[in-house]
VOGU-3710 file (C-alpha; in Angstrom, 3 decimals, decimal comma):
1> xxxxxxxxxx> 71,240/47,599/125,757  68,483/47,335/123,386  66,935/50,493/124,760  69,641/52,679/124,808  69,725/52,207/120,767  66,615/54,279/120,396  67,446/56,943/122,722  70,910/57,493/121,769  69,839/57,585/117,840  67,268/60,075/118,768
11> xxxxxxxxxx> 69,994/62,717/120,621  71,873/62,146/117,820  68,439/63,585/115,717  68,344/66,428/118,504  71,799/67,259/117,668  71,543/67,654/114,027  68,146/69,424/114,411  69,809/71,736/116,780  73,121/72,468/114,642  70,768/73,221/111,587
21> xxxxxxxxxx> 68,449/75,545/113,438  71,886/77,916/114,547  73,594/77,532/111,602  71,087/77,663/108,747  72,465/74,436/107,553  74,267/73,973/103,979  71,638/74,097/101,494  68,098/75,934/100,842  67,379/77,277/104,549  70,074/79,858/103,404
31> xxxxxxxxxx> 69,271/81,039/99,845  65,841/81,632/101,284  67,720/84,735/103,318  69,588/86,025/100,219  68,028/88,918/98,881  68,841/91,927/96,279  68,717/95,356/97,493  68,738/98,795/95,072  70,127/101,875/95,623  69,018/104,544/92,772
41> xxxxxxxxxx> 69,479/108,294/93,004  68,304/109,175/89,434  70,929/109,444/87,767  72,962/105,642/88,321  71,747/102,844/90,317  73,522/100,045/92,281  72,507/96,668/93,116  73,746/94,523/96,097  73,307/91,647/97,873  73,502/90,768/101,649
51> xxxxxxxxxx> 75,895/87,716/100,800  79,333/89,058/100,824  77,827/92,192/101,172  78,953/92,156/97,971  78,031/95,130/95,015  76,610/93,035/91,775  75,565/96,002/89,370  76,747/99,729/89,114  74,424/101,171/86,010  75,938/104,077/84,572
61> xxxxxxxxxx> 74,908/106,478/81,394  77,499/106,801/78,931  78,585/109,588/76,717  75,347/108,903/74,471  73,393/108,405/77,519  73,326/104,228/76,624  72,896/102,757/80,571  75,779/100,074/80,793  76,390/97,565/83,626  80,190/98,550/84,739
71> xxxxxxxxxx> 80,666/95,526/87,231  81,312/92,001/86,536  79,180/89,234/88,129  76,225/87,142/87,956  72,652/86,884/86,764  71,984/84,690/89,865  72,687/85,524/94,114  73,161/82,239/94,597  75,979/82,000/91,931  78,157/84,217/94,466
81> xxxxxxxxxx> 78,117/81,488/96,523  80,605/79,223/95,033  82,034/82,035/93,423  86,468/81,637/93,563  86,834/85,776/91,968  85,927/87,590/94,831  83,610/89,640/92,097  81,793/92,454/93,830  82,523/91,129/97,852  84,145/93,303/101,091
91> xxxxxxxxxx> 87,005/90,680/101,772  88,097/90,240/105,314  88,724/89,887/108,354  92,275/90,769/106,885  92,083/90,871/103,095  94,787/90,500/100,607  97,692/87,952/101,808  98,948/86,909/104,839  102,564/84,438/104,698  102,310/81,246/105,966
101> xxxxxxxxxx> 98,851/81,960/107,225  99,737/82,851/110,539  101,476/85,574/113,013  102,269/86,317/116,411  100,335/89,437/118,560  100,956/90,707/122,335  103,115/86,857/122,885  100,566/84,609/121,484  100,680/83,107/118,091  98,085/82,353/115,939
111> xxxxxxxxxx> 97,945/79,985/113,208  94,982/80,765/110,739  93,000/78,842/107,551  95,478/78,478/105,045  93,108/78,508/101,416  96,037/79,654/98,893  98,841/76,729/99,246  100,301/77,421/102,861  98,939/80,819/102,802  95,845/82,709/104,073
121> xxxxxxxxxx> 93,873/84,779/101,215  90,854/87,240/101,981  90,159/85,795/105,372  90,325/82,181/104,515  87,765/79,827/103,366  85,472/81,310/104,581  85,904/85,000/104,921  83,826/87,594/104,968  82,750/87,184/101,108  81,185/84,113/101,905
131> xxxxxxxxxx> 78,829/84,884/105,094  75,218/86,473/104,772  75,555/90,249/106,575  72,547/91,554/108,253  70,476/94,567/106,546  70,377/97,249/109,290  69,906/100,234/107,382  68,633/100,428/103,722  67,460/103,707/101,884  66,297/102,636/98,230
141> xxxxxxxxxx> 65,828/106,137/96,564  65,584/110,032/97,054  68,063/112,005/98,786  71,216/110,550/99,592  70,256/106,526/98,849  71,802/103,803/101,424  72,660/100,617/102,784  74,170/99,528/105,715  75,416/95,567/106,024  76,473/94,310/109,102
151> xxxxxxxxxx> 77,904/91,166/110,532  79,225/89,668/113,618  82,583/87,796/113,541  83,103/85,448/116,173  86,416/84,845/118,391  88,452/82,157/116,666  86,621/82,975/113,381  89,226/81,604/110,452  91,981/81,437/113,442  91,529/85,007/114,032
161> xxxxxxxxxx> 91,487/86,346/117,852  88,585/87,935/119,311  85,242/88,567/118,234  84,743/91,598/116,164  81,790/93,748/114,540  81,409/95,240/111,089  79,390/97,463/109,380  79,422/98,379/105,849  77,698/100,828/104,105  76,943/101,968/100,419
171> xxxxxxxxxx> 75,638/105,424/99,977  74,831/107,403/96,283  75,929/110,832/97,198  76,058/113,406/94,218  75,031/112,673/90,644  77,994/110,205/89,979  79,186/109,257/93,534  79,474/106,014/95,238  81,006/106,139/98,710  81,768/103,291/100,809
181> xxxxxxxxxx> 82,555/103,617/104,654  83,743/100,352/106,324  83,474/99,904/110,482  84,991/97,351/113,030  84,731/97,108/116,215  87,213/94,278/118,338  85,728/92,764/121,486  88,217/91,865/124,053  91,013/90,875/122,554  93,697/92,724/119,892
191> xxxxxxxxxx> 92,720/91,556/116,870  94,248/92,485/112,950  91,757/93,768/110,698  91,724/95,293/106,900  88,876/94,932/104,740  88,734/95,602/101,265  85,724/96,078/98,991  86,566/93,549/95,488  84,412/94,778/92,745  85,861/94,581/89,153
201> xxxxxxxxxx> 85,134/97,231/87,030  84,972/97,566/83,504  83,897/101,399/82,015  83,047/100,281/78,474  80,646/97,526/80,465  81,067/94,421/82,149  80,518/92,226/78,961  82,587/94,789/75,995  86,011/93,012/77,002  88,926/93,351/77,857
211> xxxxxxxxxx> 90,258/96,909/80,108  93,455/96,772/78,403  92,278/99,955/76,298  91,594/102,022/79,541  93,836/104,332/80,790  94,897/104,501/84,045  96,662/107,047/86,627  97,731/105,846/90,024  99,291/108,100/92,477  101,842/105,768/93,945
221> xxxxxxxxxx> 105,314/106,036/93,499  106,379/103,351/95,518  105,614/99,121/95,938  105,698/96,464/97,804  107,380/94,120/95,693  106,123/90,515/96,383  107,957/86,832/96,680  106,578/83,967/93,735  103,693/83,378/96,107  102,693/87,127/96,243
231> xxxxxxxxxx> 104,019/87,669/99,854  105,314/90,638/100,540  109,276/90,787/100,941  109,042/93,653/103,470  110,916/96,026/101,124  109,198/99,086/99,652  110,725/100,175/96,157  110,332/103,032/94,061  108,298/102,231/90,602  110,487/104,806/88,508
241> xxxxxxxxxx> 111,885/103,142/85,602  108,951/99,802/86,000  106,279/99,027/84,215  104,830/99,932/87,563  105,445/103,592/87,045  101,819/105,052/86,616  101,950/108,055/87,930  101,005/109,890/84,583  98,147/108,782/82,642  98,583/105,319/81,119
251> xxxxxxxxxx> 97,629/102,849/78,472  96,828/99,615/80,248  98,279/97,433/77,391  101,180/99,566/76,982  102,697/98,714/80,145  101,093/95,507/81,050  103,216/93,632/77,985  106,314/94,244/80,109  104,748/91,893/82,773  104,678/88,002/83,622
261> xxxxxxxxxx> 100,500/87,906/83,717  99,015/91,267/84,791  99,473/93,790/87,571  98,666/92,039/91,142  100,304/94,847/93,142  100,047/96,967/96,012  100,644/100,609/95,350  102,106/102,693/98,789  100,165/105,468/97,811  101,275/109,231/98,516
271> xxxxxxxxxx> 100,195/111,729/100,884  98,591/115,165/99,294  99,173/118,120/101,466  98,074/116,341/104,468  94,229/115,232/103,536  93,300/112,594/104,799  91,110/111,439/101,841  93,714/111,312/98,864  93,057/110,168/95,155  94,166/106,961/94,722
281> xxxxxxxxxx> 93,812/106,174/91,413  91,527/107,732/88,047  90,399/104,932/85,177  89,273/106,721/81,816  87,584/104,703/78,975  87,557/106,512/75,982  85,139/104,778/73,780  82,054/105,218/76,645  83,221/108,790/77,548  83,230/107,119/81,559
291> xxxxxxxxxx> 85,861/107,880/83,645  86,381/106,937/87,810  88,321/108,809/90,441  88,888/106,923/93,600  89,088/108,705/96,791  90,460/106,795/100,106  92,174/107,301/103,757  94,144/103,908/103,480  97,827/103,980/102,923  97,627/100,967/100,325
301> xxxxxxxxxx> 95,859/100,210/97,093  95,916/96,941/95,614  96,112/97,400/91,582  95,035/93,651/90,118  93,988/93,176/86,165  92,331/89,908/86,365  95,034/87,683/85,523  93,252/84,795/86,611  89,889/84,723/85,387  89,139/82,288/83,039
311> xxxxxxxxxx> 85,610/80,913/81,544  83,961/82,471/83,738  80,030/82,833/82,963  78,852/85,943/84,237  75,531/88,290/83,545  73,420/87,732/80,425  75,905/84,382/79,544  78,780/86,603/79,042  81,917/84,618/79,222  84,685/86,302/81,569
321> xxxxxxxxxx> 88,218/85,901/80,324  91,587/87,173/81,626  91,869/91,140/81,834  87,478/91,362/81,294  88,003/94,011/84,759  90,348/95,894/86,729  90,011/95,562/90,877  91,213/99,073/92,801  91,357/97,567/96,368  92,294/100,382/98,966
331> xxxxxxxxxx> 93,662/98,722/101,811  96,416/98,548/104,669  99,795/96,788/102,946  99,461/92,571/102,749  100,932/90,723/105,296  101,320/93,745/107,422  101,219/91,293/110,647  104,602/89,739/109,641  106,230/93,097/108,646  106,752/95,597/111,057
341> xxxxxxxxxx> 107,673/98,098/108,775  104,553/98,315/107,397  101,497/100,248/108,870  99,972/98,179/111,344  96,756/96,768/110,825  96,103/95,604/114,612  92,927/97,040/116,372  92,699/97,183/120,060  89,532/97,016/121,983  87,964/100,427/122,702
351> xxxxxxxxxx> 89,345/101,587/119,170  87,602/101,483/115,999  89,020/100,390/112,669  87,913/102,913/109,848  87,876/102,541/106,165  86,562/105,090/103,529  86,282/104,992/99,630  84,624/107,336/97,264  84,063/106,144/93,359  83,824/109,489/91,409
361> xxxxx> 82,270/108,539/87,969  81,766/111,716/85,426  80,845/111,126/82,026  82,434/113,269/78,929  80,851/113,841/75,750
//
C-alpha cells in the first residue's frame, strides 16, 4: 500500500499537467495569448482584441476634426475578461435570450447553461465573449484594412448540439465604413445559431456622457414585446402610438421618459424593396457633427440604452453610468427556438449561417 501512495499522487500530477497544457489553465498562460490588433485606413482606426473578438476603440474625426474614441471599454485586455457588459464582444452561440435556457430540435431536447436566473443570456457563462478566437487573417493598413477571428465551438459547448465553426471579420471599407461579416459552419448535427456583435457606442465619445441627446431613427414598425424576464411572448405588435415608435427621427430622452429603465427591445425590422441589406437604424449627435447608418441582412435588431451599467470604470478612469452608450445588435428575434413564429435560427449541416453589418459614419460640419 505504501507504494501505491507515490504513484497514484504522481498521475494525479500527470493529470493536472495534462488538463493545463489543453486548456491554457485559469490564470497567466492565457493573458500571455491576448493581444491588440489595429485596423487604420487613414481616415478612422479600430482597435480589437482576439478575446471576445471583441472591438475596444473606433477613433473617429469630428466636425472640427478633434479624433474621439466612440466605443466604451477598457484601458486594459485583460479587464474584458471579467467584464459582465458585453462592451465591444460578438455574443453567441445564440445571443440575446433564450426562456428557460433550453429547447427541443429534430425530437431531442436540450437543456443549456442557465447565467440570467433560469434563463440562458449570450451563450451562457461562457459564450463566445469570453473565449480567445484565433487570428487567421489580419490586414493593419492600406487598401481595404482587415481582420478575420475565428474559433472552434465544440459539441455540447454551453449545452448546445454539435460542434460548429466561426469566423468573424472586421474590414475598413470607404472613408467612414466599418463592415462586419459573421460565418458558421455546423458539423454534424442541427444546431441554433445567431451571433451578434455588442459594441456600445457613444458619437459625442465614449467618456462625454450620457446618449440621451442623440437622435435616433429606426426602421421598425413592429416588436417583440417581452415577459418581466425579457422573454419574448411570441406576439409581434405594432409600435404606433409607443414610445417605441421611432420610425422618424427621434430625441432619445424624449421618448425614453415614457419607459420603466431604458429601451431593451427587439425591433422586427422592415423590408425595403426587396434588398437584402436594409438600414436598420441611423444615430446623429449633434454637438460632434457624427452621425451612423447601420446596414444589415438580419430580420431583428436589438435597440438597448444601457440601463444597467453602473460604476463602471472604463478607458482613461472614466466612470460608466446608466445610458453612457447605445448597443444596435442586428440579430435573428430572441428565443426564436421556443417560438415558431419567429424566423428560425436553426442551421443544418452542409448550410452556412450568414450575418452582415455595415456602420456608415459621415461627419457634418
Amino acid at each position: 500500500m505504501m507504494q501505491k501512495t507515490p504513484s497514484a499522487f504522481y498521475c494525479l500530477i500527470l493529470i493536472i499537467v495534462t488538463f493545463v497544457c489543453l486548456f491554457g489553465g485559469v490564470g497567466a498562460s492565457k493573458h500571455e495569448h491576448l493581444k491588440i490588433y489595429e485596423l487604420n485606413n487613414g481616415h478612422f482606426s479600430i482597435k480589437c482584441t482576439n478575446w471576445g473578438a471583441t472591438i475596444i476603440s473606433v477613433l473617429l474625426p469630428d466636425k472640427n476634426g478633434e479624433i474621439a474614441d466612440v466605443v466604451l471599454g477598457y484601458d486594459s485586455v485583460k479587464t474584458y475578461k471579467n467584464d459582465s457588459t458585453y462592451f465591444g464582444s460578438v455574443v453567441g452561440r445564440v445571443a440575446n435570450r433564450i426562456g428557460g435556457a433550453q429547447f427541443t430540435l429534430n425530437g431531442s431536447h436540450y437543456k443549456l447553461d442557465a447565467n440570467e436566473k433560469q434563463n440562458m443570456l449570450h451563450g451562457g457563462h461562457r459564450g463566445f465573449s469570453d473565449v480567445i478566437w484565433k487570428v487567421i487573417k489580419h490586414k493593419k493598413e492600406g487598401q481595404s484594412p482587415h481582420i478575420t477571428f475565428l474559433y472552434n465551438s465544440f459539441d455540447g459547448e454551453e449545452g448546445f448540439p454539435g460542434d460548429v465553426k466561426v469566423m468573424v471579420t472586421y474590414s475598413l471599407v470607404g472613408k467612414y465604413g466599418l463592415r462586419v461579416k459573421m460565418v458558421a459552419k455546423p458539423g454534424n448535427k442541427a444546431t441554433p445559431v445567431n451571433l451578434a456583435q455588442h459594441s456600445y457606442w457613444n458619437l459625442g465619445g465614449h467618456n462625454s456622457g450620457s446618449i440621451l441627446s442623440e437622435k435616433i431613427q429606426i426602421f421598425g414598425s413592429h416588436i417583440t414585446p417581452t415577459n418581466d424576464q425579457l422573454i419574448p411572448t411570441g406576439k409581434i405588435v405594432s409600435v404606433k402610438g409607443t414610445p417605441y415608435d421611432l420610425l422618424k427621427p427621434s430625441v432619445i430622452k424624449r421618448k425614453i421618459k415614457d419607459l420603466p429603465s431604458g429601451y431593451d427591445i427587439n425591433y422586427v425590422l422592415d423590408a425595403q424593396n426587396g434588398n437584402k441589406m436594409k438600414v436598420a437604424a441611423i444615430v446623429w449627435d449633434s454637438k460632434s457633427g457624427r452621425s451612423m447608418k447601420l446596414m444589415t441582412d438580419q430580420p431583428g435588431l436589438q435597440f438597448y440604452t444601457g440601463n444597467y451599467v453602473k460604476d463602471v470604470k472604463g478607458k482613461g478612469g472614466y466612470v460608466y453610468e446608466a445610458h453612457a452608450g447605445l448597443c444596435l445588435e442586428t440579430q435573428g428575434f430572441p428565443d426564436s427556438v421556443n417560438h415558431p413564429n419567429f424566423p428560425s435560427q436553426i442551421v443544418n449541416p452542409g448550410q452556412t449561417y450568414k450575418h452582415h453589418m455595415l456602420f456608415a459614419f459621415s461627419i457634418h460640419h
